[in-house]
Structures are given as C-alpha cells and as structure tokens.
Residue frames as qw, qx, qy, qz and C-alpha x, y, z in Angstrom:
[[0.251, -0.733, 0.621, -0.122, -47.75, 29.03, 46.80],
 [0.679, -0.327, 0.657, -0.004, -48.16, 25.46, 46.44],
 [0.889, 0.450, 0.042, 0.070, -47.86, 25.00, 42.69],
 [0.257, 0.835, -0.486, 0.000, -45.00, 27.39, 43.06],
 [0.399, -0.520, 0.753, -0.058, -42.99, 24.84, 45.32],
 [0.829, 0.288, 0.461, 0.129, -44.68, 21.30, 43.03],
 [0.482, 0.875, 0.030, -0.017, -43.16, 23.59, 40.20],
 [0.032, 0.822, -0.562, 0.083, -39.66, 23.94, 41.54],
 [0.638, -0.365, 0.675, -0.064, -39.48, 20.67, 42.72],
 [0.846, 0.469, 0.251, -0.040, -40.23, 19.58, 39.10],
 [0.329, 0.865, -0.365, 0.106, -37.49, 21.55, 37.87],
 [0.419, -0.672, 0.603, -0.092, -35.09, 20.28, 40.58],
 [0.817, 0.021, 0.573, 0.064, -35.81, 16.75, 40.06],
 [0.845, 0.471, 0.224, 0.121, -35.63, 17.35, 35.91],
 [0.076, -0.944, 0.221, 0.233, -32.66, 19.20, 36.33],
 [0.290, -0.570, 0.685, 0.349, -30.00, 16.40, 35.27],
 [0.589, 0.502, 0.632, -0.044, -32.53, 14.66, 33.29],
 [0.285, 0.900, 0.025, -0.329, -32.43, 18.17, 31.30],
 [0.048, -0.783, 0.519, 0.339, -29.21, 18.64, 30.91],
 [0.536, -0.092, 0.817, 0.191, -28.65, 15.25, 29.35],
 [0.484, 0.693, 0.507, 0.169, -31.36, 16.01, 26.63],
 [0.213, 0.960, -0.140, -0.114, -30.00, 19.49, 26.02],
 [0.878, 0.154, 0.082, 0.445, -26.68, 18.15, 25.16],
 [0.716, -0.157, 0.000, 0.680, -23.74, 20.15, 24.79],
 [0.183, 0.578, 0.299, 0.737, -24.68, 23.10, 22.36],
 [0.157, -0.800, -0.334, -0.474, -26.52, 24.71, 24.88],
 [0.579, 0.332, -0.650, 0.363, -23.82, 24.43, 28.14],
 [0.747, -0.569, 0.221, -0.263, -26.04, 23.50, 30.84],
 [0.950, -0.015, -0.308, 0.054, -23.77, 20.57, 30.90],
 [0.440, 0.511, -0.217, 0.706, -20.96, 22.46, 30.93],
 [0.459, -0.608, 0.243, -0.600, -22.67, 24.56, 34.05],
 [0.799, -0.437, 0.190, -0.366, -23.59, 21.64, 36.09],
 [0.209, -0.577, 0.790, 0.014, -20.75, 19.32, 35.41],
 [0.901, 0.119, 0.384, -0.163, -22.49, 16.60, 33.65],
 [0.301, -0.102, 0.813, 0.489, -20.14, 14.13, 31.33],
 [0.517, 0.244, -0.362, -0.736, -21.62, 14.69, 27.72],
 [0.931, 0.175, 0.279, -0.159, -23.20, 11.52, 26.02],
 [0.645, -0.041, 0.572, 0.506, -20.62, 9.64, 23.96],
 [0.369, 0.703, 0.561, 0.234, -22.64, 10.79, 20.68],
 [0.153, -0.980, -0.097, 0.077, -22.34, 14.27, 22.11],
 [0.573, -0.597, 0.369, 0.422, -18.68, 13.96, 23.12],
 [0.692, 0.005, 0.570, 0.442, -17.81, 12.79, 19.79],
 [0.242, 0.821, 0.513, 0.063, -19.73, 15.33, 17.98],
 [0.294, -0.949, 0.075, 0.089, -17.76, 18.00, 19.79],
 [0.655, -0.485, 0.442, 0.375, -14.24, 16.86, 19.53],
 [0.594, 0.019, 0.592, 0.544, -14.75, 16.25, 16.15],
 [0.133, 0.894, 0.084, 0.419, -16.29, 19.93, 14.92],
 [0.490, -0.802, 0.083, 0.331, -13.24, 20.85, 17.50],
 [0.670, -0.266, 0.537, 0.438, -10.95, 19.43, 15.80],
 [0.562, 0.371, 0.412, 0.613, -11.69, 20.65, 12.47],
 [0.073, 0.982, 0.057, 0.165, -11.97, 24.17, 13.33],
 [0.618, -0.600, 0.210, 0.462, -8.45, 23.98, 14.89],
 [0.662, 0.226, 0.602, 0.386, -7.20, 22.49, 11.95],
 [0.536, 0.600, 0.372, 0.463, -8.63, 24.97, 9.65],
 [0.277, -0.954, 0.077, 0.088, -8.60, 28.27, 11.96],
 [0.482, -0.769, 0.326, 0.266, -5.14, 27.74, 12.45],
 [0.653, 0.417, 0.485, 0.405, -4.29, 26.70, 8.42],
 [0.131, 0.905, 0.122, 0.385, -5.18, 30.40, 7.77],
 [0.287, -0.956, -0.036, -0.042, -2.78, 31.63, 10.60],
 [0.680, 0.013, 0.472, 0.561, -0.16, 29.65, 8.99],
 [0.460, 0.528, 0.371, 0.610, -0.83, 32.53, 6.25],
 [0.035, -0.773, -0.198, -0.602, -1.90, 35.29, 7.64],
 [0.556, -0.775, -0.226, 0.195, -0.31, 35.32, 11.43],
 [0.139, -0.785, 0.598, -0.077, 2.98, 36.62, 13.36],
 [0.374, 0.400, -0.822, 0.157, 5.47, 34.51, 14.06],
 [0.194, -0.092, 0.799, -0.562, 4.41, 33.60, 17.21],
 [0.687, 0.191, 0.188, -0.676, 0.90, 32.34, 15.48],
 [0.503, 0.546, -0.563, -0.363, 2.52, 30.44, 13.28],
 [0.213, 0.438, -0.826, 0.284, 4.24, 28.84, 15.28],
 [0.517, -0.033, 0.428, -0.740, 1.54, 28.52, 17.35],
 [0.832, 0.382, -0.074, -0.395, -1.29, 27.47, 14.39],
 [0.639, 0.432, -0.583, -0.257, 1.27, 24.71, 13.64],
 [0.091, 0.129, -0.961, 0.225, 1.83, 22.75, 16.23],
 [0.616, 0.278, 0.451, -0.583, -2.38, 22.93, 16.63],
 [0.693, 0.395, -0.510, -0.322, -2.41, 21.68, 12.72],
 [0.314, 0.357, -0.853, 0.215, -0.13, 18.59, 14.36],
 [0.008, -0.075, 0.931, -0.358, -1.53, 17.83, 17.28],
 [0.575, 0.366, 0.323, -0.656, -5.41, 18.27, 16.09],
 [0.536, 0.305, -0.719, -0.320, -4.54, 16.26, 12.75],
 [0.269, 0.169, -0.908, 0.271, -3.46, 13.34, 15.49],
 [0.341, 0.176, 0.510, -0.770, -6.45, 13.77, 17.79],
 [0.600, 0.427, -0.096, -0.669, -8.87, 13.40, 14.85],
 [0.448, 0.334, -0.810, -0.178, -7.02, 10.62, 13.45],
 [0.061, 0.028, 0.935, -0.347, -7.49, 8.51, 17.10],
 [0.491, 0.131, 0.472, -0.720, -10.93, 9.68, 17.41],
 [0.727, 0.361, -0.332, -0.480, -11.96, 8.46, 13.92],
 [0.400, 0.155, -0.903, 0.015, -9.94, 4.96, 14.54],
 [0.066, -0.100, 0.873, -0.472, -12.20, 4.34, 17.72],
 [0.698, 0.275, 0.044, -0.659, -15.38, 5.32, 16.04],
 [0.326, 0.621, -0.598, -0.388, -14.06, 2.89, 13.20],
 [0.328, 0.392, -0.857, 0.065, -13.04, 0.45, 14.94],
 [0.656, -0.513, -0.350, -0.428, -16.50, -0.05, 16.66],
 [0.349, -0.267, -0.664, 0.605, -15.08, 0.49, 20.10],
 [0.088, 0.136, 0.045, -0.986, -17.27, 3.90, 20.02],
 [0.183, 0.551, 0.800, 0.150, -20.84, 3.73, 18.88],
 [0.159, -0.688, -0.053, 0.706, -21.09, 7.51, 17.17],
 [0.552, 0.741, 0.289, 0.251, -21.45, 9.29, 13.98],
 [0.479, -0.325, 0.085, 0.811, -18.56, 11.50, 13.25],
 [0.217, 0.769, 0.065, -0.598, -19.32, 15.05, 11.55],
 [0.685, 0.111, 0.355, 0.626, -18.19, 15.86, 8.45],
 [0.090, 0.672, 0.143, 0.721, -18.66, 19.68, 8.68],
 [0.091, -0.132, -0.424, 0.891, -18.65, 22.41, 11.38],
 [0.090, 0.801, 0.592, -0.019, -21.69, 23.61, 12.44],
 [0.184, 0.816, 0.307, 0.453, -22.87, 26.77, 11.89],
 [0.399, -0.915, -0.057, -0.022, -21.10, 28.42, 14.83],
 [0.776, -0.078, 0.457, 0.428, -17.83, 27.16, 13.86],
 [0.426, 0.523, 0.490, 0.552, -18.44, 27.97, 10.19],
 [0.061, -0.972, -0.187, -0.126, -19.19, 31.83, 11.05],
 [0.459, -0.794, 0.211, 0.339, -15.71, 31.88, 13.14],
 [0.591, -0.096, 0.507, 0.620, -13.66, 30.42, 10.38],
 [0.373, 0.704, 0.381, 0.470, -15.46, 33.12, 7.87],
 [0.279, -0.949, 0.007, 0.147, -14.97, 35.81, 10.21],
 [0.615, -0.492, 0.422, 0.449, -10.79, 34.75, 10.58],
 [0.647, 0.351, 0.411, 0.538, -10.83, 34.01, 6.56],
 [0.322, 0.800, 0.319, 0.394, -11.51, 37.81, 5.89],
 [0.301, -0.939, 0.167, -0.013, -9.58, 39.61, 8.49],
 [0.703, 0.427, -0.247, 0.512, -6.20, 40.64, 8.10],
 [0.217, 0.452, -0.521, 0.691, -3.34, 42.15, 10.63],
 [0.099, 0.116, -0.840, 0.521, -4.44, 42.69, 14.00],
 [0.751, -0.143, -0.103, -0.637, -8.21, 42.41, 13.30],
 [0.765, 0.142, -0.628, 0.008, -6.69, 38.56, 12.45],
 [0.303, 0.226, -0.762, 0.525, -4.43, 37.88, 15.22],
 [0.282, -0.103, 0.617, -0.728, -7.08, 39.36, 17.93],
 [0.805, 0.050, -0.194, -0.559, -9.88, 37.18, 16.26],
 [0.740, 0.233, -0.630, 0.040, -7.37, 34.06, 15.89],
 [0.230, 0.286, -0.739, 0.565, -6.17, 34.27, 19.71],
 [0.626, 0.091, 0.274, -0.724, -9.82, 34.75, 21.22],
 [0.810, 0.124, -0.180, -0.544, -10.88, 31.81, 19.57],
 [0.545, 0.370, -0.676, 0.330, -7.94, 29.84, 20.57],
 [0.031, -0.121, 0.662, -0.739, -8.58, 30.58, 24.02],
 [0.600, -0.079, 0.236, -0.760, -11.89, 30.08, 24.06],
 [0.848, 0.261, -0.403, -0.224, -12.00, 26.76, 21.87],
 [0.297, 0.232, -0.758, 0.532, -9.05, 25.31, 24.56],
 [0.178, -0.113, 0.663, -0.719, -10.89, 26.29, 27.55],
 [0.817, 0.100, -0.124, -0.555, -14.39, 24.57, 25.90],
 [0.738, 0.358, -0.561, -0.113, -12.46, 21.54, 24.92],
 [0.158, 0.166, -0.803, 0.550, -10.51, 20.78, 28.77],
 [0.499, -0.072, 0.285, -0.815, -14.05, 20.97, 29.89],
 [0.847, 0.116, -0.292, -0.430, -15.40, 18.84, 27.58],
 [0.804, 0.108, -0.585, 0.016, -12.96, 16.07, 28.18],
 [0.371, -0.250, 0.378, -0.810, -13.08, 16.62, 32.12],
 [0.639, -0.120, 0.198, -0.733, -16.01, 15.48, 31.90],
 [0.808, 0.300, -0.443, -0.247, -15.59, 13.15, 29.71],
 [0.569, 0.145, -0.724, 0.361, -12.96, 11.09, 31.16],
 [0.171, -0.224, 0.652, -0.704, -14.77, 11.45, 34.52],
 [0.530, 0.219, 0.731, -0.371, -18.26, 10.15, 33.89],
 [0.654, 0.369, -0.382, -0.539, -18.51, 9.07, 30.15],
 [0.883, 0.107, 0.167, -0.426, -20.17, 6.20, 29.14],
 [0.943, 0.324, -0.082, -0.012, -17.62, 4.45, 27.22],
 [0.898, -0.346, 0.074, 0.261, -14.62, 2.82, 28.50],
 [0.668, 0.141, 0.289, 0.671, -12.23, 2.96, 25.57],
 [0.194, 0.789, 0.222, 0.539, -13.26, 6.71, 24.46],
 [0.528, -0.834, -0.131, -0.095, -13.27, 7.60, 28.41],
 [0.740, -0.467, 0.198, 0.441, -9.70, 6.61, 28.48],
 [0.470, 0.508, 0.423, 0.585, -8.78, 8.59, 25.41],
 [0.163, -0.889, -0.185, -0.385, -10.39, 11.54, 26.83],
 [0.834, -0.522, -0.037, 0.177, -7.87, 10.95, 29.98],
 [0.770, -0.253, 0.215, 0.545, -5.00, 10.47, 28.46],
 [0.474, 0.541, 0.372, 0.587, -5.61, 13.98, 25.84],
 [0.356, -0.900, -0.247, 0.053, -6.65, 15.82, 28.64],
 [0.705, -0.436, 0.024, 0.559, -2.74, 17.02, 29.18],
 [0.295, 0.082, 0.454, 0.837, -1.89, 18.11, 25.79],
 [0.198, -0.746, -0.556, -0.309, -5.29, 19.78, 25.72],
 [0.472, -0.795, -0.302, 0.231, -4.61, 21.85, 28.62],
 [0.300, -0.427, 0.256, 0.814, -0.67, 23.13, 27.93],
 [0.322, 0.345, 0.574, 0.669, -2.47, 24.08, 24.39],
 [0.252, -0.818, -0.477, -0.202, -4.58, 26.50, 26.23],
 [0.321, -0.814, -0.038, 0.483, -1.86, 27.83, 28.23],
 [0.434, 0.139, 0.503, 0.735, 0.07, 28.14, 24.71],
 [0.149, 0.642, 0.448, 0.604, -2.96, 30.17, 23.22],
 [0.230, -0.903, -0.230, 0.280, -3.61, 32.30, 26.72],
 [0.518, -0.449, 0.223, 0.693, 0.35, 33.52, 25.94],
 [0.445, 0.573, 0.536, 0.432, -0.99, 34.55, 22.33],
 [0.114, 0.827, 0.192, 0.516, -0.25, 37.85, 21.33],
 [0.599, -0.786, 0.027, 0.150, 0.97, 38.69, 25.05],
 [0.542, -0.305, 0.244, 0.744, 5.27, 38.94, 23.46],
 [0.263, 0.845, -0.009, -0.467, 5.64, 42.28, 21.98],
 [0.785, 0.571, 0.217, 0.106, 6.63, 42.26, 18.44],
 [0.584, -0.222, 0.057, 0.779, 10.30, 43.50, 17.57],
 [0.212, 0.346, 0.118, 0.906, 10.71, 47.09, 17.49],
 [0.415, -0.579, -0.363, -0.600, 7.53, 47.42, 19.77],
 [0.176, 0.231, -0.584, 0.758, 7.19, 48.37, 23.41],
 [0.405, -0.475, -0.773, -0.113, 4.64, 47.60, 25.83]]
C-alpha cells in the first residue's frame, strides 16, 4: 500500500514535468492545458500550415463548390500565417527551427485525400478540416496564454480569431445540400 501511494505521488508531482517532455505529438498537453514549448508551438503551426495549404490545393481540384471555395480562402489565409511565422523565426524574435516537411501523420492524410475522388474526397477533406481547426485553436489557446515568448505569444493572440471562424467554416462543410439534392 505504501509504494502504491510514493508511486502516485510520483506521478502527480511528474505530471506537468511530463507533459512538457512529451510535447505536443502525444496530447497530454492538449489534455491538461499546458502552453506547448515555443520549439513545439512552432513545429506545429508550421506542419499545420502546410497541410492546409496542400490538403486544400487538391480540393481546389477535386471538391464542390462549396470546398473550393472553402480550400481557397484556407490556401490565403494559411499562405499568410506561414509567411508571419517564418518572418519571426527569421527575424530572431523566435528561437525555433521551422519544418520543411509534414510529418508522417500529415503525409498519410494528404496521400489518403490525393487518391480519393467524389464523396470518398469531400468526406475525407471535411474531417480533416475539422479536426486540423479544432487541433490548431487549441494549440494557440495555449499558446497565447502561457507561451514562453512574447512576440510569438502575441501572434498566437492575435490569429486565434481567424483560426476559430475557419473551424466554424469547415464544421458547415458538406452540411448545404447540393442542387438538385434533398436532405
């Protein structure tokens, strides 16, 4: 009985300790509300940002209207995102490596999206939209509550808006019936 309780208390205590070393990938943060690390933050935003980007390239070809339309104003306003983040790295206000590929979890969705067509596409492209939105308000949340760096923290603040109506944009995805179709 008494290792159990030295045991739990170990846990307890390493509990935010953890989460800090497990970084993002694994979303204890995400559970417990911890602000990523910068490193982390940046990491994230910027394998966000290029799966928008490309995810939503392909639904420029291969959606409805209403994806299109969609997948382009994400091209726009994830182009612009990327652009700031990379000037702040740049501009050594940021101390961060910036990706230059999607990881492997990423890289699986955007093969998945490349090979599906009609409404395989659409129900792949909206699901991932929603889910990649509702990751991303989280992330910067946090961020712009208890991250480490001033200038990035305020960034993370002031994206947080457009970040959020893009999520109700993608919930609405697929939700107006096509013409000639009845719900």
């Amino acid at each position: 009985m008494k290792r159990t309780i030295i045991a739990l208390a170990c846990v307890a205590l390493a509990g935010p300790a953890l989460a800090q070393s497990l970084g993002e990938k694994t979303g204890v943060n995400s559970a417990l509300g911890v602000a990523p690390s910068t490193a982390d933050f940046v990491k994230q935003v910027a394998i966000s940002d290029m799966f928008e980007i490309e995810s939503s390239k392909l639904a420029q070809q291969k959606g409805n209207a209403q994806e299109k339309s969609f997948a382009q104003q994400m091209v726009t306003d994830h182009t612009k995102t990327s652009t700031e983040l990379k000037g702040l790295v740049n501009g050594s206000k940021v101390q961060a490596t910036l990706p230059t590929a999607l990881d492997s979890s990423h890289q699986s969705k955007l093969d998945k999206l490349k090979s599906a067509t009609g409404k395989d596409f659409s129900s792949d492209y909206n699901s991932y939209q929603v889910s990649a939105h509702e990751d991303a308000v989280s992330l910067f949340e946090r961020y712009a509550k208890g991250g480490d760096n001033a200038a990035l923290k305020d960034w993370a603040g002031k994206t947080l808006p457009a970040l959020k109506h893009h999520l109700d944009m993608a919930k609405e995805l697929g939700k107006a019936p096509s013409v000639g179709q009845t719900k």
